[in-house]
N, CA, C and O atoms as a GROMACS GRO file, in nm:
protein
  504
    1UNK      N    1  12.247   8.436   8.956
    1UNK     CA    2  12.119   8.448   9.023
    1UNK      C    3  12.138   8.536   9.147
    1UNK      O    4  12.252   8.545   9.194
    2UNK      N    5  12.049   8.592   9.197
    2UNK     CA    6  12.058   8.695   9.273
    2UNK      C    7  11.996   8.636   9.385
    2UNK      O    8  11.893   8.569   9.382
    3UNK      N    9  12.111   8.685   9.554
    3UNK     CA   10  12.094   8.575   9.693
    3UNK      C   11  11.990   8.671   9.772
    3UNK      O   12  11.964   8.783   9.729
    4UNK      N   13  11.943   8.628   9.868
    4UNK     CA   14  11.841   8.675   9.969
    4UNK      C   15  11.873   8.586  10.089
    4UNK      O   16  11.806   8.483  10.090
    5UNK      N   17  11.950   8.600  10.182
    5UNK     CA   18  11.965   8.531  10.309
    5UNK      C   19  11.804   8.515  10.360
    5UNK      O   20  11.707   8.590  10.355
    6UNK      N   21  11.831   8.370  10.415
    6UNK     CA   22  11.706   8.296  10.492
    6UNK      C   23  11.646   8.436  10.592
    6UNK      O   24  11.530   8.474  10.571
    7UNK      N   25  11.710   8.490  10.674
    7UNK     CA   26  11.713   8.619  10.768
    7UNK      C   27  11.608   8.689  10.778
    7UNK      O   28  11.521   8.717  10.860
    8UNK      N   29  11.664   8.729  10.578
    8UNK     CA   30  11.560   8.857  10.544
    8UNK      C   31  11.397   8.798  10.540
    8UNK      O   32  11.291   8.843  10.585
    9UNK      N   33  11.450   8.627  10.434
    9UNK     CA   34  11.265   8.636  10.450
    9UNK      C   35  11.241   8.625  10.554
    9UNK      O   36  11.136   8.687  10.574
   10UNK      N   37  11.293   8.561  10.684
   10UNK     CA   38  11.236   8.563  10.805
   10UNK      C   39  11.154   8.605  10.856
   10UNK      O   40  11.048   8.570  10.908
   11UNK      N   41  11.240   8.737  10.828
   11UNK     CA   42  11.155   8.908  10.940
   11UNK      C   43  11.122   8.903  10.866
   11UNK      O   44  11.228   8.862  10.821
   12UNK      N   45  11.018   8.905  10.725
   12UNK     CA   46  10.890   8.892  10.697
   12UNK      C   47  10.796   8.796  10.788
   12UNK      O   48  10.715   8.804  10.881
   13UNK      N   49  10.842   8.722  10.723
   13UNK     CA   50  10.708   8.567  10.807
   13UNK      C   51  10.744   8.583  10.953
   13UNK      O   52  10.724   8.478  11.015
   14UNK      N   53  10.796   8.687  11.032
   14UNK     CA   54  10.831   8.694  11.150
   14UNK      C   55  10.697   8.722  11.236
   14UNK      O   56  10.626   8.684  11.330
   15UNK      N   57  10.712   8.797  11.152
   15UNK     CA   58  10.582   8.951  11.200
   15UNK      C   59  10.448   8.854  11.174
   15UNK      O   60  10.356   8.878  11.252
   16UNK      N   61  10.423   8.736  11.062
   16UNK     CA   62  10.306   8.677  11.019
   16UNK      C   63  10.299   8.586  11.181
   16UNK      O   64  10.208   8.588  11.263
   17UNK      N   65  10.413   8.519  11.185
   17UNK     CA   66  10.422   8.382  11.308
   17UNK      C   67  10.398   8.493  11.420
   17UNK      O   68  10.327   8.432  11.500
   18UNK      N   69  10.416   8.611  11.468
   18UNK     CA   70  10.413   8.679  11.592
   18UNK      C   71  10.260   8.719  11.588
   18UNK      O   72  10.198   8.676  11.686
   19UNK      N   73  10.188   8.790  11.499
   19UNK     CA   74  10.076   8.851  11.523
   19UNK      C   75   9.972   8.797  11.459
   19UNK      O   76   9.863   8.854  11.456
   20UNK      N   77   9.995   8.683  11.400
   20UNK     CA   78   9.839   8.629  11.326
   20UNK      C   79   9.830   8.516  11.424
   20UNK      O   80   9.785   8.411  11.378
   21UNK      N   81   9.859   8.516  11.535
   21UNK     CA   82   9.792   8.435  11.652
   21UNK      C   83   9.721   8.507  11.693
   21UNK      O   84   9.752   8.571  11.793
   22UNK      N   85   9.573   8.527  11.620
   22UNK     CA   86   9.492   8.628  11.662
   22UNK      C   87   9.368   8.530  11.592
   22UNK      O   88   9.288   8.460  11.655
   23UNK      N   89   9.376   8.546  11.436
   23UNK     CA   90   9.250   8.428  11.395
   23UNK      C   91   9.244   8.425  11.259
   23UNK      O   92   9.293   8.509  11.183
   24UNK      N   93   9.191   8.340  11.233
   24UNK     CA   94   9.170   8.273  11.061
   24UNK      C   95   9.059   8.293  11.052
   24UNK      O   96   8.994   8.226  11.131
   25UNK      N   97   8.982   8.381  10.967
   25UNK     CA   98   8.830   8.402  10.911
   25UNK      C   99   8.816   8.332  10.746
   25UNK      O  100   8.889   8.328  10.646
   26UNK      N  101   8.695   8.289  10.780
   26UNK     CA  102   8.658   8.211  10.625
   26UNK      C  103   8.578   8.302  10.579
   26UNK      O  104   8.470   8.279  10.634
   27UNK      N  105   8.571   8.369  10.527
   27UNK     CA  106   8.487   8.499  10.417
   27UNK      C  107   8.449   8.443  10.321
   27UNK      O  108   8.502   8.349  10.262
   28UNK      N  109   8.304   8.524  10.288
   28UNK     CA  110   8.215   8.496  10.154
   28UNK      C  111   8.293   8.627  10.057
   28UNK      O  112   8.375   8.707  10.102
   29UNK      N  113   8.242   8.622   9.917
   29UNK     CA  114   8.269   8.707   9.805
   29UNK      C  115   8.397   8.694   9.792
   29UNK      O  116   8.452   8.589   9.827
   30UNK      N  117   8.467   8.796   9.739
   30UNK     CA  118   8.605   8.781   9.682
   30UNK      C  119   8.711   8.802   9.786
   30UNK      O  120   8.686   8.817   9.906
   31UNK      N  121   8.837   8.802   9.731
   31UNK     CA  122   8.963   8.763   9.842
   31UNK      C  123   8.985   8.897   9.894
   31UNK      O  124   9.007   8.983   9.808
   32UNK      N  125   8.984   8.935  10.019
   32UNK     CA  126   9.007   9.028  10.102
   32UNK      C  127   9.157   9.094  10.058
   32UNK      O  128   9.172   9.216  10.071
   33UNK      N  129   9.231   9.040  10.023
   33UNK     CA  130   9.352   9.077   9.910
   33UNK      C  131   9.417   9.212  10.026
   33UNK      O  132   9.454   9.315   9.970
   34UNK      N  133   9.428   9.207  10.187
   34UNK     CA  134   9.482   9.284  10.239
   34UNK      C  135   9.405   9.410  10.346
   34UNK      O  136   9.452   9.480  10.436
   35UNK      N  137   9.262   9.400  10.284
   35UNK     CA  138   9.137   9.456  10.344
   35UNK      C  139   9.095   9.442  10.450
   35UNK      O  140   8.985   9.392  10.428
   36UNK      N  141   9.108   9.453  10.586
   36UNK     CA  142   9.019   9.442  10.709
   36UNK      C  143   8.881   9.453  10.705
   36UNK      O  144   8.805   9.362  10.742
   37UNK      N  145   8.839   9.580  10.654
   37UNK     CA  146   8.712   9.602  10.665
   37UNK      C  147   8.634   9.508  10.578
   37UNK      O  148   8.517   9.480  10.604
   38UNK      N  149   8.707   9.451  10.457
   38UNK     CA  150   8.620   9.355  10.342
   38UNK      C  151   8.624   9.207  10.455
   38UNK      O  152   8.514   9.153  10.467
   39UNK      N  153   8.688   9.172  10.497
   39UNK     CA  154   8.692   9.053  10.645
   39UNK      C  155   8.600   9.089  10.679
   39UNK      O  156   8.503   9.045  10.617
   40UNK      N  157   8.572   9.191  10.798
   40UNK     CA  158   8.441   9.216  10.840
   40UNK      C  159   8.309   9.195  10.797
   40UNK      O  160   8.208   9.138  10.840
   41UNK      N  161   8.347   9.268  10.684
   41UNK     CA  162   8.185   9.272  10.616
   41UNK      C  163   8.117   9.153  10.532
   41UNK      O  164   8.006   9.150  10.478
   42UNK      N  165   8.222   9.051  10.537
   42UNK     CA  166   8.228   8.926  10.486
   42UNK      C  167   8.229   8.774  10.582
   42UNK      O  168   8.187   8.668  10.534
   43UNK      N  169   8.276   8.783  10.703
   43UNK     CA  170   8.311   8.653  10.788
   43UNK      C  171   8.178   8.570  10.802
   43UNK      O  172   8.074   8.634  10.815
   44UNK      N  173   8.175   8.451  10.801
   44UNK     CA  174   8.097   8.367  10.824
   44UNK      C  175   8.159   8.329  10.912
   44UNK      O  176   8.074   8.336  11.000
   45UNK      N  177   8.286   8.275  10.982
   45UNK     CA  178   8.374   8.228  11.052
   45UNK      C  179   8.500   8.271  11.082
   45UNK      O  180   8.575   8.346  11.019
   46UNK      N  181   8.516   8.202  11.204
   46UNK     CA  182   8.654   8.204  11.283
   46UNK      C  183   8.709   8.069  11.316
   46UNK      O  184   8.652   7.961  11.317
   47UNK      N  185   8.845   8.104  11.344
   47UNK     CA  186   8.910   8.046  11.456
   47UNK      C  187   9.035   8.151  11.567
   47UNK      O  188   9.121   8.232  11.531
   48UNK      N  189   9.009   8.120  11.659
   48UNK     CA  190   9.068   8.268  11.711
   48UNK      C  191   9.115   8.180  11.881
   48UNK      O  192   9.046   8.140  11.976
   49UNK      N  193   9.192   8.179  11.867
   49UNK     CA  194   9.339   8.207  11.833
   49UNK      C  195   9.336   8.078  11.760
   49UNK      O  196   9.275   7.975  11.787
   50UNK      N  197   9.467   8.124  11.601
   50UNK     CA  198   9.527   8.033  11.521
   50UNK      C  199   9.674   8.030  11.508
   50UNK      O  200   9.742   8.132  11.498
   51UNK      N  201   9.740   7.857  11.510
   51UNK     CA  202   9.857   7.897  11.557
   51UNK      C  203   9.934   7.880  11.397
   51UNK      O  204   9.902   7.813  11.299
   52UNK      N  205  10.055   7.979  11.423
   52UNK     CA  206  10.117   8.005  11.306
   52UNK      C  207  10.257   7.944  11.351
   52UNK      O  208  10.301   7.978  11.460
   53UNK      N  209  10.333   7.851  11.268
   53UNK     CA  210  10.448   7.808  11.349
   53UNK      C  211  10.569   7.904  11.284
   53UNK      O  212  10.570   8.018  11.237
   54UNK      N  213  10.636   7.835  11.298
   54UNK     CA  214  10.793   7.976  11.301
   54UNK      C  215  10.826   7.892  11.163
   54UNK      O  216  10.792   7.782  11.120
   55UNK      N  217  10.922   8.018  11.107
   55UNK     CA  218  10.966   7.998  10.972
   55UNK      C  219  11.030   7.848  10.926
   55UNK      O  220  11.064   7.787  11.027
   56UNK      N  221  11.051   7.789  10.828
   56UNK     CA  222  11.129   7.695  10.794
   56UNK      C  223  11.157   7.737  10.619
   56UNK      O  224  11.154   7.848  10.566
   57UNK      N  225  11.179   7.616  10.565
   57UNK     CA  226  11.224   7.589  10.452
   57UNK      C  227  11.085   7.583  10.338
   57UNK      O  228  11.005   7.491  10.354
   58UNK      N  229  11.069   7.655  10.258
   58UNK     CA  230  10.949   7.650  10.181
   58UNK      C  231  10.950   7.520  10.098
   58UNK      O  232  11.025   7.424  10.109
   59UNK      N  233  10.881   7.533  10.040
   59UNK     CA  234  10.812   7.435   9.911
   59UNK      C  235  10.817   7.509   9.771
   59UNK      O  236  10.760   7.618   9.768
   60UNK      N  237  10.861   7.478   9.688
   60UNK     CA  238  10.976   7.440   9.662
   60UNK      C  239  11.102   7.507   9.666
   60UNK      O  240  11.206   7.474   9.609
   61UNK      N  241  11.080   7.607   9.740
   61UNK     CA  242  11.217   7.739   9.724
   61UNK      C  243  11.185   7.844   9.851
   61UNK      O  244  11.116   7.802   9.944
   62UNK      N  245  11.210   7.909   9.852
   62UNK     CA  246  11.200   8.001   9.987
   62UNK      C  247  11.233   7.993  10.090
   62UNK      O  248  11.336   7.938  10.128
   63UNK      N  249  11.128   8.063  10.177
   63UNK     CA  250  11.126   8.044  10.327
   63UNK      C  251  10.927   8.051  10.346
   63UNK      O  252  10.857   8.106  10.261
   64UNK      N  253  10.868   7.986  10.472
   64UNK     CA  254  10.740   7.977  10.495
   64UNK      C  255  10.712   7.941  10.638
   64UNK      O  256  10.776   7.888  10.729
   65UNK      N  257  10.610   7.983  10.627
   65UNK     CA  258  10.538   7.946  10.819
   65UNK      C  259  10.449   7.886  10.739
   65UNK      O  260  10.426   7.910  10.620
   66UNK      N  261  10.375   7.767  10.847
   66UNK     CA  262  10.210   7.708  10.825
   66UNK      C  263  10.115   7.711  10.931
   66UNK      O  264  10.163   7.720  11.044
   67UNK      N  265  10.014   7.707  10.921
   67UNK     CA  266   9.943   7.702  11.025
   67UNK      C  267   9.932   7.549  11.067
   67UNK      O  268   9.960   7.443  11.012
   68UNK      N  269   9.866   7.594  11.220
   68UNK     CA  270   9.796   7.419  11.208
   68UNK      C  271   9.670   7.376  11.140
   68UNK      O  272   9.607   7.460  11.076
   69UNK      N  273   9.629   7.258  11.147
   69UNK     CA  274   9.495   7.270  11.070
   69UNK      C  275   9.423   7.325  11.227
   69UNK      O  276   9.455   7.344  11.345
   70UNK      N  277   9.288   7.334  11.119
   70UNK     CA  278   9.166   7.406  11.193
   70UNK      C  279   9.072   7.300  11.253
   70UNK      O  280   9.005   7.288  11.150
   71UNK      N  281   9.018   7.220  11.330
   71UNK     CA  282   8.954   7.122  11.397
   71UNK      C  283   8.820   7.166  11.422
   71UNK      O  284   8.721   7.103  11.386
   72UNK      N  285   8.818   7.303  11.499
   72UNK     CA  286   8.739   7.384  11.574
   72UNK      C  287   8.667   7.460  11.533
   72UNK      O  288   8.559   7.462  11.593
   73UNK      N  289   8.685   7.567  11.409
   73UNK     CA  290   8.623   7.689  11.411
   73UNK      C  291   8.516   7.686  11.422
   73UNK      O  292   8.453   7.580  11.418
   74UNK      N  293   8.444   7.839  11.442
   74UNK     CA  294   8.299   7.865  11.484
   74UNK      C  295   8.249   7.915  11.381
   74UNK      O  296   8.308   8.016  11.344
   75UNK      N  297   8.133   7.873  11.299
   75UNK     CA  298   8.063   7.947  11.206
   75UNK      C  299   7.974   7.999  11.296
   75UNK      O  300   7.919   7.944  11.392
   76UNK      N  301   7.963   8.155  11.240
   76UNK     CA  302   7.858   8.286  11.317
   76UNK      C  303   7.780   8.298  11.197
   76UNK      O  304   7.663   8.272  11.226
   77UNK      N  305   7.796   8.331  11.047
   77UNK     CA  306   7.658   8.385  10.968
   77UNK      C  307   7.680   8.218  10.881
   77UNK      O  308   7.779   8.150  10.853
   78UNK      N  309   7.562   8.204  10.864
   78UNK     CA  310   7.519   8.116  10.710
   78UNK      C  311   7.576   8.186  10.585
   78UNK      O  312   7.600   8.306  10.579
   79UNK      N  313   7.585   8.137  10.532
   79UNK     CA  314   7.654   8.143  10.377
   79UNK      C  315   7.705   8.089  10.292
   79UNK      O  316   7.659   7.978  10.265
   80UNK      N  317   7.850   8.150  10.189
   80UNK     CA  318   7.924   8.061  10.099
   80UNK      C  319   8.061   8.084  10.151
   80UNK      O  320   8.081   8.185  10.219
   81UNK      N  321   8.140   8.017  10.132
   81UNK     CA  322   8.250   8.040  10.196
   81UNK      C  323   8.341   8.014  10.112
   81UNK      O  324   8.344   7.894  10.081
   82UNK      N  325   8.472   8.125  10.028
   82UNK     CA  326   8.524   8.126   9.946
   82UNK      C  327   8.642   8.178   9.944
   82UNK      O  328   8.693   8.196   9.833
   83UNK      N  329   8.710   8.215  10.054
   83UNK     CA  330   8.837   8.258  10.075
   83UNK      C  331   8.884   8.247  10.234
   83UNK      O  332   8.788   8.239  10.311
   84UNK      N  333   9.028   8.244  10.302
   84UNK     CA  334   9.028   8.243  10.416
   84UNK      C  335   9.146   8.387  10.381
   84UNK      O  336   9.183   8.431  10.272
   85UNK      N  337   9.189   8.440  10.546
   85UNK     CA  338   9.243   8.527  10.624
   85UNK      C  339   9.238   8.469  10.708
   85UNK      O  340   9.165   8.387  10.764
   86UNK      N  341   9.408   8.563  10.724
   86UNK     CA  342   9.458   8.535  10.822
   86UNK      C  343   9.482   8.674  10.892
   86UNK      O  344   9.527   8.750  10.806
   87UNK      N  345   9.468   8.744  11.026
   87UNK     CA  346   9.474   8.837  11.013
   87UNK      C  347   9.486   8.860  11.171
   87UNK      O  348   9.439   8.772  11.243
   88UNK      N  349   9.566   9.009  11.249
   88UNK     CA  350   9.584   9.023  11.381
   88UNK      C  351   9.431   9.035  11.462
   88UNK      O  352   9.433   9.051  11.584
   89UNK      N  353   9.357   9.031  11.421
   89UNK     CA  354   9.230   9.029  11.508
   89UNK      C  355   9.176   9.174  11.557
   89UNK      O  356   9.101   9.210  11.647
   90UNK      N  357   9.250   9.238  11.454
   90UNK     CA  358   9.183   9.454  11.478
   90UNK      C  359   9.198   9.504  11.382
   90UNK      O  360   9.093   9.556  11.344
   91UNK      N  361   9.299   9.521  11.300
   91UNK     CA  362   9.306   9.562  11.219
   91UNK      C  363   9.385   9.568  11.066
   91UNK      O  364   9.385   9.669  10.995
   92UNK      N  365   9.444   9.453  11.034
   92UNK     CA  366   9.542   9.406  10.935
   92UNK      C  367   9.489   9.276  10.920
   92UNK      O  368   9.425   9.213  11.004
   93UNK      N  369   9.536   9.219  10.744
   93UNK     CA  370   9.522   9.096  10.689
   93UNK      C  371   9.672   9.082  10.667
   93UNK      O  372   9.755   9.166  10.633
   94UNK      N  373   9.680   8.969  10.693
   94UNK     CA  374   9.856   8.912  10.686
   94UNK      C  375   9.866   8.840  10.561
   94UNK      O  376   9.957   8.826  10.479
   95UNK      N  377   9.740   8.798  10.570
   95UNK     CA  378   9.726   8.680  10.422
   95UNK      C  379   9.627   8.671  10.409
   95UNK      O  380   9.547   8.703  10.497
   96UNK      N  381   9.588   8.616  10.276
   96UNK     CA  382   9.433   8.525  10.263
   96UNK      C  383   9.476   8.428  10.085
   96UNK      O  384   9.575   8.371  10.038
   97UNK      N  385   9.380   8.449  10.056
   97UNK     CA  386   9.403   8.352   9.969
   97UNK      C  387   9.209   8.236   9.915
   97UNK      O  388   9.098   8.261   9.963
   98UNK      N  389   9.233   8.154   9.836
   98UNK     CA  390   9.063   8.093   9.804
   98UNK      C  391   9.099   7.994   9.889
   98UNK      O  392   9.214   7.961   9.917
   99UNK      N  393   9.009   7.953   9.926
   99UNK     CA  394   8.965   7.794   9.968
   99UNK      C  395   8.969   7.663   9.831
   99UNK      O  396   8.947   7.692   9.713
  100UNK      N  397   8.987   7.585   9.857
  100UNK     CA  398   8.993   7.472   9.717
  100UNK      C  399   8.885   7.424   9.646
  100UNK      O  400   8.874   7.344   9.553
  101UNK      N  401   8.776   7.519   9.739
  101UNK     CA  402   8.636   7.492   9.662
  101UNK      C  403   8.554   7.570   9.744
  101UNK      O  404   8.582   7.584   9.863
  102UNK      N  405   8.454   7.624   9.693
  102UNK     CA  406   8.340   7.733   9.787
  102UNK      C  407   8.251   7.640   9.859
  102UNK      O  408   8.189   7.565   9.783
  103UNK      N  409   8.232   7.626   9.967
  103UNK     CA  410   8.139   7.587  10.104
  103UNK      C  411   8.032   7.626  10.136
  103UNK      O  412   8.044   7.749  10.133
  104UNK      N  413   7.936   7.605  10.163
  104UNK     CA  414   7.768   7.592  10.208
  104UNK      C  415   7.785   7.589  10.343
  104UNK      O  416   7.799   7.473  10.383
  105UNK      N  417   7.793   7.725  10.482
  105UNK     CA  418   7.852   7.698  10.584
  105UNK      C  419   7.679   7.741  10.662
  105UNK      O  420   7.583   7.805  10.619
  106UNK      N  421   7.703   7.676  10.780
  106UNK     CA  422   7.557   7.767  10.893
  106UNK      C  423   7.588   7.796  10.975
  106UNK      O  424   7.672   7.733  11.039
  107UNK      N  425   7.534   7.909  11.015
  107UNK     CA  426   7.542   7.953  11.175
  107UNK      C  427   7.552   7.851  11.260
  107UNK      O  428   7.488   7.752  11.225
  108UNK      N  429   7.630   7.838  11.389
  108UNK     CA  430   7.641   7.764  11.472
  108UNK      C  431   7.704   7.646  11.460
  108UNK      O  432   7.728   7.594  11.570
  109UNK      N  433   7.739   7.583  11.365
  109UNK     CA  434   7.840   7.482  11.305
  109UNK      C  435   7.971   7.511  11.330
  109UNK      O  436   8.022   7.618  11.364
  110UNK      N  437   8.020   7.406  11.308
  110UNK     CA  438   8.217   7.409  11.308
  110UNK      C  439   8.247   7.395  11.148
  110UNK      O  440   8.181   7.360  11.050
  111UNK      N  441   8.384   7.441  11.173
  111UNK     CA  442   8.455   7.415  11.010
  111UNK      C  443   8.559   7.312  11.045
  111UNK      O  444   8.525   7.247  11.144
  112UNK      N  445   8.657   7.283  11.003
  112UNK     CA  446   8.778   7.242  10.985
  112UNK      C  447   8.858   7.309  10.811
  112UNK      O  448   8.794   7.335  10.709
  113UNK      N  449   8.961   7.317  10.825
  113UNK     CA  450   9.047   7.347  10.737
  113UNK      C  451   9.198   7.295  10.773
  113UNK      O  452   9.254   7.308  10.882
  114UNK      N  453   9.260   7.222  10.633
  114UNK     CA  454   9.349   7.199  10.659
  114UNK      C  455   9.463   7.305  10.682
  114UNK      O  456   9.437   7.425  10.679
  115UNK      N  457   9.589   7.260  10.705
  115UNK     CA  458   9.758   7.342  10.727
  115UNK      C  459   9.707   7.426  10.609
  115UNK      O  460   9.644   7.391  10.509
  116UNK      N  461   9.766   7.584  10.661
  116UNK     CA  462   9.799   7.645  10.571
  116UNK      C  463   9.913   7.679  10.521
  116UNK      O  464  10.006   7.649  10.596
  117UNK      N  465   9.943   7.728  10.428
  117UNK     CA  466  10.124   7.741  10.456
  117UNK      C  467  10.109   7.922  10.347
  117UNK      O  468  10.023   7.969  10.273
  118UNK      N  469  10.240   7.968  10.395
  118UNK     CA  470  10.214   8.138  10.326
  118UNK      C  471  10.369   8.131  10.305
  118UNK      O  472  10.448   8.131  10.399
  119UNK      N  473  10.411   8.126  10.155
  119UNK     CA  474  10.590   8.138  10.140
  119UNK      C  475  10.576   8.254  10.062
  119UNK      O  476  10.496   8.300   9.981
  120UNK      N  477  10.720   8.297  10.136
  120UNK     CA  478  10.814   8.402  10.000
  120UNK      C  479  10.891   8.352   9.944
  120UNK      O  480  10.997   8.324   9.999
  121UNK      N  481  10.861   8.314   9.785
  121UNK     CA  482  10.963   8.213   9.708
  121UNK      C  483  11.147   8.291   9.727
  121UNK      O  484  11.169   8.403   9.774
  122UNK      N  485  11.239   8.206   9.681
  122UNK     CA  486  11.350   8.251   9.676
  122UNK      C  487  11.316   8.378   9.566
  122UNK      O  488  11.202   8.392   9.523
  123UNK      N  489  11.438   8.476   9.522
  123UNK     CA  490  11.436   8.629   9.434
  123UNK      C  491  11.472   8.512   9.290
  123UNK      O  492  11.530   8.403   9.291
  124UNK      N  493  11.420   8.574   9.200
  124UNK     CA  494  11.478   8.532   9.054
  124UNK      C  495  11.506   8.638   8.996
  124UNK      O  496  11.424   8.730   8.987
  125UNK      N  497  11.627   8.642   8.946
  125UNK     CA  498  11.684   8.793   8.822
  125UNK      C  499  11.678   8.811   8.723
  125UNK      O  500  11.762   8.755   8.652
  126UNK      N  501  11.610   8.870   8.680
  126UNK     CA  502  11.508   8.943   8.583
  126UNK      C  503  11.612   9.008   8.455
  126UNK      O  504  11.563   9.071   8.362
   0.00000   0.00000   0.00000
């Protein structure tokens, strides 16, 4: 099987734990899959600043950061709410991913969302 020191995934999820303390948006339509501008044109919500903790030991293999849960966020538009981001707060998505079920959100309301967690599984050889 082929090794990958803890290290390397690190400085991946390094850069996630350093700069996505910026905010978690809950977006309508499909998964922003890396898109800023599809965030934008999509947010029903925030949480800003979201904290990302430092790397550990994944589930079931890897390496991973999680967030904390969300208590707080601010819903700004009414809508459906069907994916989150995670993202530096200008211009990059670090992550996103669906929600575990689509949401009926309103302006001026709070969300909550639980821990998130974002792993790079261990390498498997092909």
């Amino acid at each position: 099987m082929a090794f990958i020191h803890d290290d390397v995934f690190d400085s991946g999820l390094d850069y996630a734990d350093t700069f996505a303390n910026a905010q978690l948006d809950i977006v309508s339509g499909s998964d922003p899959q890396g898109t800023y501008s599809t965030v934008n044109a999509n947010r029903l919500g925030k949480k800003d600043p979201i904290a990302v903790n430092a790397p550990s030991g994944g589930v079931p293999d890897g390496r991973r950061v999680t967030t904390e849960p969300v208590t707080d966020g601010s819903i700004t538009t009414g809508g459906t709410a069907t994916y989150w981001a995670i993202t530096n707060g200008a211009d990059k998505v670090l992550a996103s991913g669906s929600l575990n079920g689509s949401v009926v959100v309103t302006a001026g309301n709070s969300f909550t969302l639980n821990s998130l967690s974002i792993t790079i599984r261990d390498v498997v050889a092909v």
